[in-house]
Chimera marker file (.cmm) of the C-alpha trace (Angstrom):
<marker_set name="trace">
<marker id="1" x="-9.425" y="-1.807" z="-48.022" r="1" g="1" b="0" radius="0.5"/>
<marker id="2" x="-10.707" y="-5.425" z="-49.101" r="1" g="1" b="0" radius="0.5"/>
<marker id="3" x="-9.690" y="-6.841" z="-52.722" r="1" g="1" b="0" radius="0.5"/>
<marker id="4" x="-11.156" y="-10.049" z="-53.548" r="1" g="1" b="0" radius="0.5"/>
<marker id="5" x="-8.448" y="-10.878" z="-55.960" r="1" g="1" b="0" radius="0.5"/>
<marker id="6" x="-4.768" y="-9.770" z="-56.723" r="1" g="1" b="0" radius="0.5"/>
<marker id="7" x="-5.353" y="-8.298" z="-59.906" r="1" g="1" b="0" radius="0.5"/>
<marker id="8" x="-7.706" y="-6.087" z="-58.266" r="1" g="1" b="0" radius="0.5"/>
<marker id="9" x="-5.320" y="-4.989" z="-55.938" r="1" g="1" b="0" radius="0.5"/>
<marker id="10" x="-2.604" y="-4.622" z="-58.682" r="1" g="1" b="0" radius="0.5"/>
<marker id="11" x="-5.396" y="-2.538" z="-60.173" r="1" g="1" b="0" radius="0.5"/>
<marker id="12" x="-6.018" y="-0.271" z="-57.331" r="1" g="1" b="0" radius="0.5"/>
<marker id="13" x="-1.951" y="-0.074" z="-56.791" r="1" g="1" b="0" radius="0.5"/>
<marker id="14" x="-1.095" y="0.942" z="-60.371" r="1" g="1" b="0" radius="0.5"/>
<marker id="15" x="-3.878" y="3.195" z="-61.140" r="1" g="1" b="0" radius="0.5"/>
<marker id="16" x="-4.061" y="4.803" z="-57.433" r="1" g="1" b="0" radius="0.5"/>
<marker id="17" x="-0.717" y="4.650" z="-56.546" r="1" g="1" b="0" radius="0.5"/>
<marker id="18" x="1.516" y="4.791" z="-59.846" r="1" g="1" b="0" radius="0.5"/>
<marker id="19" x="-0.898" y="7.146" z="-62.103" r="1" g="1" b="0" radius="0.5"/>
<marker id="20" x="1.113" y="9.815" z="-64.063" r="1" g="1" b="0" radius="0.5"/>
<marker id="21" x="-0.146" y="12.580" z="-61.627" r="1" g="1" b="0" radius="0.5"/>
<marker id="22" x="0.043" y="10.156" z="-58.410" r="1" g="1" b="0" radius="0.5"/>
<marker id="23" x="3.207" y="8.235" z="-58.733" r="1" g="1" b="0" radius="0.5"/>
<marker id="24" x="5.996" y="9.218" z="-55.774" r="1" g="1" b="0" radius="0.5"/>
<marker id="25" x="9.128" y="8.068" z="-57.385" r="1" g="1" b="0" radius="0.5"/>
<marker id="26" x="9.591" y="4.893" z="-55.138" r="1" g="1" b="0" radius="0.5"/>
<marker id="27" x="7.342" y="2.133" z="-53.615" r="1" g="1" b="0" radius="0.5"/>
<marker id="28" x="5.536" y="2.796" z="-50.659" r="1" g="1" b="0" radius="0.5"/>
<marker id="29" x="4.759" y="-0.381" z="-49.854" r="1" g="1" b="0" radius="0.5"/>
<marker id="30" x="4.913" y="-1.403" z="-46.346" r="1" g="1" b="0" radius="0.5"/>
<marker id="31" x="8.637" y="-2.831" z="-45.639" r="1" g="1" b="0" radius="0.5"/>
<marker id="32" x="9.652" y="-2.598" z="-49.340" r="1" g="1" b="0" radius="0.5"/>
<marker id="33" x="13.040" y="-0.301" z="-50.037" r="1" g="1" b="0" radius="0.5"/>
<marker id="34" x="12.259" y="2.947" z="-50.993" r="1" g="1" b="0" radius="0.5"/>
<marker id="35" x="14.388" y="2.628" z="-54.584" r="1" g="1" b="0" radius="0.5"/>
<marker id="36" x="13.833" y="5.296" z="-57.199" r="1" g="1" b="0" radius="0.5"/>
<marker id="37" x="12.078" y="4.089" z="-60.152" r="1" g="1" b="0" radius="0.5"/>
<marker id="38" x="10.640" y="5.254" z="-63.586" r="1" g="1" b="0" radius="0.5"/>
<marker id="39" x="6.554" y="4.521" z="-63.390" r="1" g="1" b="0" radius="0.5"/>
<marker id="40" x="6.585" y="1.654" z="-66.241" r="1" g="1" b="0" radius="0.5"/>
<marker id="41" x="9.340" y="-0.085" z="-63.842" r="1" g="1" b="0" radius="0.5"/>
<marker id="42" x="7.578" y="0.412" z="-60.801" r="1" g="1" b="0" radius="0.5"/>
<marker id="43" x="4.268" y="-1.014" z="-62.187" r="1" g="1" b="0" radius="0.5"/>
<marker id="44" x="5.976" y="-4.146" z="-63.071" r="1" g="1" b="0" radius="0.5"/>
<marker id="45" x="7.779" y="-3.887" z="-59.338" r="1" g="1" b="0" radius="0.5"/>
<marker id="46" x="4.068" y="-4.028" z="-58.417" r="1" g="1" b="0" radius="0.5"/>
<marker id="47" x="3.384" y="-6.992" z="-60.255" r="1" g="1" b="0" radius="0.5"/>
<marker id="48" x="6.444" y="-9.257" z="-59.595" r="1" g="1" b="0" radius="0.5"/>
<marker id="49" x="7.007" y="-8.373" z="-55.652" r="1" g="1" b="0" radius="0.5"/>
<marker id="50" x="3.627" y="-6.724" z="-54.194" r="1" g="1" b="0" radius="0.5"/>
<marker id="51" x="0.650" y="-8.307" z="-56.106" r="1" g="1" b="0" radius="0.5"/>
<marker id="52" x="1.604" y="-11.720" z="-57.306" r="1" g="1" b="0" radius="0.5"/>
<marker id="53" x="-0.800" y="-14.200" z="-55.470" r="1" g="1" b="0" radius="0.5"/>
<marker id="54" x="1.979" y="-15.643" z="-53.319" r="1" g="1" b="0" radius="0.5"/>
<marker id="55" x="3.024" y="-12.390" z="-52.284" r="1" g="1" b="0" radius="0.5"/>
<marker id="56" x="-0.830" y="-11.307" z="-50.620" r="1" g="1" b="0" radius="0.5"/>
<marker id="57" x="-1.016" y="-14.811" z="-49.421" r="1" g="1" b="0" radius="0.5"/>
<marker id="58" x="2.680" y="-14.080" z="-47.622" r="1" g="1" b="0" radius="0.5"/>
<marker id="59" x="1.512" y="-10.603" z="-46.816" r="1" g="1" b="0" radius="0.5"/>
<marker id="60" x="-2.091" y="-11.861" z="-45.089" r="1" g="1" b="0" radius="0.5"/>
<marker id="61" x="-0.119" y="-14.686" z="-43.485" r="1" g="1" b="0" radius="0.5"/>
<marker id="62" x="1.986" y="-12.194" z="-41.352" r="1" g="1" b="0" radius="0.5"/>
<marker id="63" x="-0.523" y="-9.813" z="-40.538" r="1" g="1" b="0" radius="0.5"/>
<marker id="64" x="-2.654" y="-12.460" z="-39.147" r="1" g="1" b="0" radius="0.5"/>
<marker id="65" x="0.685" y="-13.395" z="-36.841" r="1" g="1" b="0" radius="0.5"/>
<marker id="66" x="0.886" y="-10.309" z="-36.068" r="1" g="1" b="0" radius="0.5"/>
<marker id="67" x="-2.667" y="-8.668" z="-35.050" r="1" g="1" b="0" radius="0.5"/>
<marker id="68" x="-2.994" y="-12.643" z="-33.221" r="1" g="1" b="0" radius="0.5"/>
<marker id="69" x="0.217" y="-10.864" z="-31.170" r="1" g="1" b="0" radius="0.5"/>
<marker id="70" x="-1.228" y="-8.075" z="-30.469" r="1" g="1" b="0" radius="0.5"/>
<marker id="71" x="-4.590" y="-9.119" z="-29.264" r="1" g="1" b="0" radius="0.5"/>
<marker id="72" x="-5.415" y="-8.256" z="-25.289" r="1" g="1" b="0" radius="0.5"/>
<marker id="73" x="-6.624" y="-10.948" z="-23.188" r="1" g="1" b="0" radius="0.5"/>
<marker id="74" x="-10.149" y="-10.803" z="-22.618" r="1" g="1" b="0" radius="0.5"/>
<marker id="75" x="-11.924" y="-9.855" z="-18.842" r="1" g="1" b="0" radius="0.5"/>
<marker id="76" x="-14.874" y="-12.227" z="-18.900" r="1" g="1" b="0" radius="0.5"/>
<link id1="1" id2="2" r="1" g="1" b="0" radius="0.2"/>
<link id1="2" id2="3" r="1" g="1" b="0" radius="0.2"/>
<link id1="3" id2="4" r="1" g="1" b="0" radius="0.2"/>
<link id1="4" id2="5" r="1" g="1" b="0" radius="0.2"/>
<link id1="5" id2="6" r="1" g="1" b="0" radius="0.2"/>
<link id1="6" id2="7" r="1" g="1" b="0" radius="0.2"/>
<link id1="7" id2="8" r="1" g="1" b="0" radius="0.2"/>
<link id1="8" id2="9" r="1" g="1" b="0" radius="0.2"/>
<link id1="9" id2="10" r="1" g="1" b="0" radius="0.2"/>
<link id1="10" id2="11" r="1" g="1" b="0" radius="0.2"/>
<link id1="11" id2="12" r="1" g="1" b="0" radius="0.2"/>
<link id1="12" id2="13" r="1" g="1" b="0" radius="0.2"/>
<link id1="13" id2="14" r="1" g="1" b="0" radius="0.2"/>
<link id1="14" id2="15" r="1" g="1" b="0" radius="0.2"/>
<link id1="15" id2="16" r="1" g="1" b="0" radius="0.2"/>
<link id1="16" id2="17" r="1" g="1" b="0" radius="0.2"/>
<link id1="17" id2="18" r="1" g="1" b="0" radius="0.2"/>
<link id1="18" id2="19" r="1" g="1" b="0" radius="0.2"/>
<link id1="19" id2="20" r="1" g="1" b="0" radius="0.2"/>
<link id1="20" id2="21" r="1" g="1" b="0" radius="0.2"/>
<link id1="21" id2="22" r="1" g="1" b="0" radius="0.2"/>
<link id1="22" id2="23" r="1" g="1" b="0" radius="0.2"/>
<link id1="23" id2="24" r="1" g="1" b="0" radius="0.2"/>
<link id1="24" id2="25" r="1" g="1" b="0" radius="0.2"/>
<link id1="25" id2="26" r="1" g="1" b="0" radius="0.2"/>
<link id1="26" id2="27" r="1" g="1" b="0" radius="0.2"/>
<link id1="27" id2="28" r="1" g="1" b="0" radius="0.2"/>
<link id1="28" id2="29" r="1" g="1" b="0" radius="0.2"/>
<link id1="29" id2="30" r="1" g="1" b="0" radius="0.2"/>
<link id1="30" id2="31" r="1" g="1" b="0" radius="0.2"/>
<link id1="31" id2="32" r="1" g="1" b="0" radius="0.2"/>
<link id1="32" id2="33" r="1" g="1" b="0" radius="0.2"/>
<link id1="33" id2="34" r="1" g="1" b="0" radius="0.2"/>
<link id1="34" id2="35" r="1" g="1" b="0" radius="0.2"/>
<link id1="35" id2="36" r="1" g="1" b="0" radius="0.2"/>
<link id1="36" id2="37" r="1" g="1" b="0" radius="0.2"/>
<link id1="37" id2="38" r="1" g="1" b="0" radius="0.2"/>
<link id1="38" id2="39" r="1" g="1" b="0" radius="0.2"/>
<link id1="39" id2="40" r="1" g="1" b="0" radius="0.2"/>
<link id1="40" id2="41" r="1" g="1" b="0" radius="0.2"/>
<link id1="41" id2="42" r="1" g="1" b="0" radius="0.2"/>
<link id1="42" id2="43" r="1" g="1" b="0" radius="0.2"/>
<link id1="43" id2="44" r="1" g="1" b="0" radius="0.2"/>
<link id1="44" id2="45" r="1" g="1" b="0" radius="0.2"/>
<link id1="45" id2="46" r="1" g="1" b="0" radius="0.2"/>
<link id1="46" id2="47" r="1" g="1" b="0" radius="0.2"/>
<link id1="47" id2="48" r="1" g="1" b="0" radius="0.2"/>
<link id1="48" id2="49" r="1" g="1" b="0" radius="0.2"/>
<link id1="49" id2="50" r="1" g="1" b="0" radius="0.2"/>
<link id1="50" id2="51" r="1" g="1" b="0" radius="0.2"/>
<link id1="51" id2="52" r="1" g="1" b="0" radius="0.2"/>
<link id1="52" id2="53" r="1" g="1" b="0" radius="0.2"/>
<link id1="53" id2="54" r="1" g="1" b="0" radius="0.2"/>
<link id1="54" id2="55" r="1" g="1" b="0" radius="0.2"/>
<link id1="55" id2="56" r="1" g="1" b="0" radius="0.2"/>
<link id1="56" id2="57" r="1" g="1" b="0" radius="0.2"/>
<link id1="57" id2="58" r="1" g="1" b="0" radius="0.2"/>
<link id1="58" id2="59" r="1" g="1" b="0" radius="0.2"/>
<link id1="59" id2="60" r="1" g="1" b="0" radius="0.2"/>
<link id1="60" id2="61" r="1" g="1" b="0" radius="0.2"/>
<link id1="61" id2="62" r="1" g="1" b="0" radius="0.2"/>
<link id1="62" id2="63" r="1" g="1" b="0" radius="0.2"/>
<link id1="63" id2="64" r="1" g="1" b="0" radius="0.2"/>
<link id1="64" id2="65" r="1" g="1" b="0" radius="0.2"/>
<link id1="65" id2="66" r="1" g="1" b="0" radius="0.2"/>
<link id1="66" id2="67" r="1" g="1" b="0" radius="0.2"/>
<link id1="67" id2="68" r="1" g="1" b="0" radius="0.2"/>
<link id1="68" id2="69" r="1" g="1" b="0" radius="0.2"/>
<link id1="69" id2="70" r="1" g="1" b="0" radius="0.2"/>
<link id1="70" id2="71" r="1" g="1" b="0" radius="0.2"/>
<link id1="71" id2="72" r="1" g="1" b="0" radius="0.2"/>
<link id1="72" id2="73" r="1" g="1" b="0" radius="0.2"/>
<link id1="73" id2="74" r="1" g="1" b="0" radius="0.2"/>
<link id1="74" id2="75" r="1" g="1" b="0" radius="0.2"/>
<link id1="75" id2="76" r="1" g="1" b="0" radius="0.2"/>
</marker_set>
C-alpha cells in the first residue's frame, strides 16, 4: 500500500495495526524486535522509530537497493 505522507502511514499503523481489538502485543514491523509493549507505548514506538519522515525515507532507500538487487537481466 501507497501513503503519500508519514502521518498517513502512522495513521494506517496505529488505527490498523494498534486498535484496541487489533493490537498483537509487539511490533510487527519488518526487522524491528518483537518487544512486548502496552498499546499507548507502542503507538508512540510507531511514531519515534517506524513513521518519522527519516525513518520512510531510510526504509524506501533500502528497498529500492534491494528490489535494484534483485532485478533479472533482461533477454532483448
Amino acid at each position: 500500500r501507497w501513503f503519500q505522507t508519514p502521518s498517513q502511514v502512522f495513521y494506517h499503523a496505529a488505527t490498523e495495526h494498534g486498535g484496541k481489538d487489533v493490537y498483537p502485543g509487539q511490533c510487527l514491523w519488518e526487522g524491528c524486535e518483537p518487544f512486548q509493549r502496552q498499546r499507548f507505548s507502542f503507538i508512540t514506538h510507531l511514531q519515534d522509530k517506524h513513521c518519522s519522515r527519516d525513518a520512510l525515507l531510510a526504509g524506501l532507500k533500502q528497498d529500492e537497493h534491494g528490489q535494484a538487487g534483485n532485478q533479472k537481466p533482461s533477454n532483448k
